[in-house]
N, C-alpha and C positions, 0 to 999 in steps of 0.2 A: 841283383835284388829280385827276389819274387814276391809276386803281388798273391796272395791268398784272396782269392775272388768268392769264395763262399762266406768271408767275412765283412768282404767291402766290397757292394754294389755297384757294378759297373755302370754306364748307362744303357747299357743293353738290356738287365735288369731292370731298369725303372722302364724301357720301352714295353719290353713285356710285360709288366706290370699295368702300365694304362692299355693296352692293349685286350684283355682278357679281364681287366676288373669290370663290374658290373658298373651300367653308369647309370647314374640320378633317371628317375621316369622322369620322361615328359608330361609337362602339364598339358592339359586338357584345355585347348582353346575355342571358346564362345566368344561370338560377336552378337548382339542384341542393340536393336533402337527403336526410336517411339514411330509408330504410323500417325504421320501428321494431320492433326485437326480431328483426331477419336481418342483421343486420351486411350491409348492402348499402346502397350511392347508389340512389336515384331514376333517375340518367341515367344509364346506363351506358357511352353512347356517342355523342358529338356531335361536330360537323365546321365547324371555322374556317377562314378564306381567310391565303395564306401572308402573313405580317408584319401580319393584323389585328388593331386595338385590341379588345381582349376584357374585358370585366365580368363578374367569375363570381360571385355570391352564393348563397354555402354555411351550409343552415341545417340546425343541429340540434336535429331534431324527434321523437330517440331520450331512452331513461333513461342512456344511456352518453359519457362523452367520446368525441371523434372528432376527426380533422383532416381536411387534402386536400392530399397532395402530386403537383403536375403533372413526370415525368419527361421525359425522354430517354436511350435506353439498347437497348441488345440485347435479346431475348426471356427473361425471368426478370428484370429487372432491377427489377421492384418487393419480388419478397419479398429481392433482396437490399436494396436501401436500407431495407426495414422489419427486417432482422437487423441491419445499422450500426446504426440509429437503437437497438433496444433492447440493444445492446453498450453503449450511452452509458451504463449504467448509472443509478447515483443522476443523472447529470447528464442524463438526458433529457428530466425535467420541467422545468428549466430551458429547456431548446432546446426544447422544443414538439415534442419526438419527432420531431427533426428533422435532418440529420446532418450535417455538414462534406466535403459533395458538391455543390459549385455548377457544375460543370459537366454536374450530372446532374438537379440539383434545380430547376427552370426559375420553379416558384413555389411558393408553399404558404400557407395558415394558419397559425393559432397554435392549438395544442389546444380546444376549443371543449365548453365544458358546456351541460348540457340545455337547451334555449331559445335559445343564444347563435348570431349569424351572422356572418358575415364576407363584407364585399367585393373580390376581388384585381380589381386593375384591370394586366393586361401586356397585350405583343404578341406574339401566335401567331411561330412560327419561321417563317423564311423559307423551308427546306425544306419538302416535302412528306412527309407519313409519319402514323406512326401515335404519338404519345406518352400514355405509359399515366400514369393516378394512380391513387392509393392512400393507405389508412389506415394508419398507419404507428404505430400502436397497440394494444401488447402482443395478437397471438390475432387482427387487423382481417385483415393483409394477403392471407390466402385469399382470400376472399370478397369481402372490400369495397375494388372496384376497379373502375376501365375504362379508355377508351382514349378520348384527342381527336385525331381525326383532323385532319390540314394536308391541303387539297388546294383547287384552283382550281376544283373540279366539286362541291361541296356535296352537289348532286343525287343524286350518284354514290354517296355512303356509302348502303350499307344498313345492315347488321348486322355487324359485324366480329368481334363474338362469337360468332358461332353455334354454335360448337362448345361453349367454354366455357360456354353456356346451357346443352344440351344436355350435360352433365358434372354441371350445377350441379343440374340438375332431374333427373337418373338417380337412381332410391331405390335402386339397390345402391351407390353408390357414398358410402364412408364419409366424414364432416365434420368433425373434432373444432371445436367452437367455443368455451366456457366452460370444460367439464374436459376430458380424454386418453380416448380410445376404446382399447378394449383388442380385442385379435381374436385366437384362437386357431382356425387353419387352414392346410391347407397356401401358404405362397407360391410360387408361379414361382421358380424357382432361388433358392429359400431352403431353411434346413433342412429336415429332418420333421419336428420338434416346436418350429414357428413360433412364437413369441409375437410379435403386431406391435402396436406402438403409437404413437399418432397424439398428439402434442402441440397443443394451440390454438398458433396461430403459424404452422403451416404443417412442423415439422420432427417427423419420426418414425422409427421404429427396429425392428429387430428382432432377439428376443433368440431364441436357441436353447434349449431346456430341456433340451437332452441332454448340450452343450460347457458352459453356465451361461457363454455370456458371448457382446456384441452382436456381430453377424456384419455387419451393416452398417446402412448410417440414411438417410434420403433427406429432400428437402425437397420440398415442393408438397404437392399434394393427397395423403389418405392411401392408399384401399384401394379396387379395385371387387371387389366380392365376388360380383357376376353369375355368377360361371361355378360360384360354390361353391351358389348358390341358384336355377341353369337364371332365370337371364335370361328366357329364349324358351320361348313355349309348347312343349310337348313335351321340353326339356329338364330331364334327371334331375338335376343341379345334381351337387355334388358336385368340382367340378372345381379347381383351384389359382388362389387370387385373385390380384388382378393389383396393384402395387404402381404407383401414380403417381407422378411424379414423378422429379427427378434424384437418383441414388444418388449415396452419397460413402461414403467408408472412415473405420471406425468406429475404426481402430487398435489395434482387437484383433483379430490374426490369429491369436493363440491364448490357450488357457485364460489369463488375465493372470497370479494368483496364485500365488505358492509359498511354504508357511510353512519356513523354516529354512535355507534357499538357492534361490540358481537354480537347481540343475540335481537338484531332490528332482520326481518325476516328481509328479502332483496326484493325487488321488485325488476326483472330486468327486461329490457327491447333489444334485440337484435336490428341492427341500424345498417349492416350491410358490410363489406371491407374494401379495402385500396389498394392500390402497387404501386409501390415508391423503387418507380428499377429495377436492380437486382437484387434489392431485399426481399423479405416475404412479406406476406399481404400486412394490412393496418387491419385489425379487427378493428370496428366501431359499434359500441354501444351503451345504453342507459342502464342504470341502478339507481332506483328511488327518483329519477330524474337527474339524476349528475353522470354528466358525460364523459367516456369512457374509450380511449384509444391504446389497443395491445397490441404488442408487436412480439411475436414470439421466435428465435432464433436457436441455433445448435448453441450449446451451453460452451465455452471454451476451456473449464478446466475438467471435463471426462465426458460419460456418456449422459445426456440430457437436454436440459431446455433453461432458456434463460428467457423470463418475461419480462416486460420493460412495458410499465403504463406510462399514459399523460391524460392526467384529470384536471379538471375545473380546477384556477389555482384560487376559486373565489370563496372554493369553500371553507368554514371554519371554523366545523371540527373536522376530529383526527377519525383517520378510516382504521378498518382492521382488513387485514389479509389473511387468508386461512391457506396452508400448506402442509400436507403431512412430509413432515420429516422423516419419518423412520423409512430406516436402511438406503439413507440418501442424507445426502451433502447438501448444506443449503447456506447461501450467501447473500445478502441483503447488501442493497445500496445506503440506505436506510432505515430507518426505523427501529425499535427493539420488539426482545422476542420474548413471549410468557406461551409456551408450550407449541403448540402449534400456530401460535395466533401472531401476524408481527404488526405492532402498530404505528401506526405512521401520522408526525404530526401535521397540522395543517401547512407548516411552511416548506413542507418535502412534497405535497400533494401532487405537484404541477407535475412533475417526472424523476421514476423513482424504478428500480429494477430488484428483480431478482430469480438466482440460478437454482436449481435443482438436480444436482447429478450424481453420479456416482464412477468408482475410479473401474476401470476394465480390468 
């Protein structure tokens, strides 16, 4: 019998065949973890080739939960997926503090406790650019961040953050991380009698103590106060600190409250504020004489501010609140709404909220 070997493959054939076939690239292994007690990655910046197989193993090596979300997006686009993500409310421990953005969200973990690591195994995009990640974990998204750079030239990535280092390492330049920094000084086109405060998260605000109510709020980093404390040798300090960050409107373009109608002019005293903790301050004060406690907070369903009074529950009539609505989202605890105006009856008086925001 002869065996015709050009039609039926010996194993010699299949040797030589895995021998000389081309075999799968290797991926591309990264190791990344948190530098413990600074809310910050280890790597801040690394650089993959376009469409390469990527192994990222993220270890937590902090006392704190953490994730890792890899984006794609405009410039800001991380604290905004880290505002979605804690809009998710009670449902964000389910998702993994993680948002219903697949076209932004390119990979991520699963929340990850002390010890615990995770392997993502994707492939880098085919463009070139720069895709940031982020912790995306109540107070994370400031600070604990960076950038995977796409490009053909590896070489070529130096430092992409430089500047942001240089921000991060400036000792005038304020952080909140666990609790809310409070500042009283003049801001850059802000009132005179500034009150600014910085929420972990990234969102902050400033209240006027002369008007008693927020004149506006910005999200990003909080304050550099260099110029109030001469930065520069020979500098007498003293000078108007500088607010970071993108501004948004707080929807109060004027005093909000009026007890007994709209159109009763306010009469107001600024009374001083508290600290209850880790919240932010109590603002305290008078209108017409009826006593007046606001607590103003990051908003939880996007970017904004969520007010929350408690007033005299002795009063009895119904108050008005003024908020401009437009090009913003607004949510009441109570009361109803006839244009800008929401009115609230006496039996809601005692404590009563409401949000202002808009989606990223």
């Amino acid at each position: 019998m002869i065996l015709n070997i050009c039609n039926k493959p010996s194993i010699w054939h299949l040797l030589l065949l895995l021998l000389f076939s081309p075999s799968p690239a290797q991926a591309l292994s990264i190791e990344m973890a948190t530098q413990p007690g600074k809310l910050k990655y280890d790597v801040e910046v690394f650089s993959v080739r376009p469409s390469e197989q990527v192994r990222l193993t993220f270890v937590n090596n902090d006392e704190m939960q953490h994730n890792l979300l890899i984006l794609q997006g405009k410039e800001g686009i991380t604290l905004k997926v880290a505002q979605m993500a804690w809009a998710l409310g009670p449902g964000a421990v389910e998702k993994e503090f993680v948002p219903d953005m697949d076209e932004t969200v390119l990979a991520h973990t699963r929340v990850l406790n002390p010890g615990e690591k995770q392997t993502l195994s994707f492939q880098a995009p085919e463009s070139e650019g720069k895709y940031p990640y982020v912790c995306t974990l109540p107070g994370h998204a400031f600070s604990m961040k960076g950038i995977m750079v796409v490009t053909s030239d590896p070489s070529s990535v130096t430092d992409v953050q430089e500047e942001e280092k240089k921000l991060s390492n400036d000792a005038f330049v304020l952080k909140p991380h666990h609790k809310p920094l409070v500042k009283r000084a003049f801001v850059r086109d802000g009132p005179p009698r500034a009150i600014s405060v910085g929420i972990p998260g990234g969102i902050n605000f400033c209240f006027d103590a002369e008007s008693c109510m927020v004149t506006f709020g910005w999200f990003g980093p909080f304050l550099d106060i260099g110029p109030d404390w001469g930065r520069n040798a020979g500098q007498r300090g003293g000078g108007s600190v500088n607010v970071l960050g993108e501004r948004f409107q707080s929807g109060q373009t004027m005093f909000p409250i009026r007890v007994g109608g709209k159109y009763i002019t306010p009469q107001v005293s600024f009374k001083g504020y508290q600290l209850r903790g880790k919240e932010t301050p109590v603002f305290e004060f008078t209108v017409n004489g009826a006593w007046v406690k606001e607590t103003v907070s990051a908003s939880e369903k996007g970017i904004g501010l969520t007010y929350s009074f408690e007033m005299d529950p002795g009063l009895v009539t119904p108050i008005f609140v003024y908020l401009d609505r437009s090009n913003a989202e607004v949510e009441a605890s109570h009361g109803k709404w006839d244009g800008n105006w929401l009115k609230i009856e006496p039996e809601n008086i005692a404590s009563f909220s409401i949000s202002h925001y808009r989606q990223p």
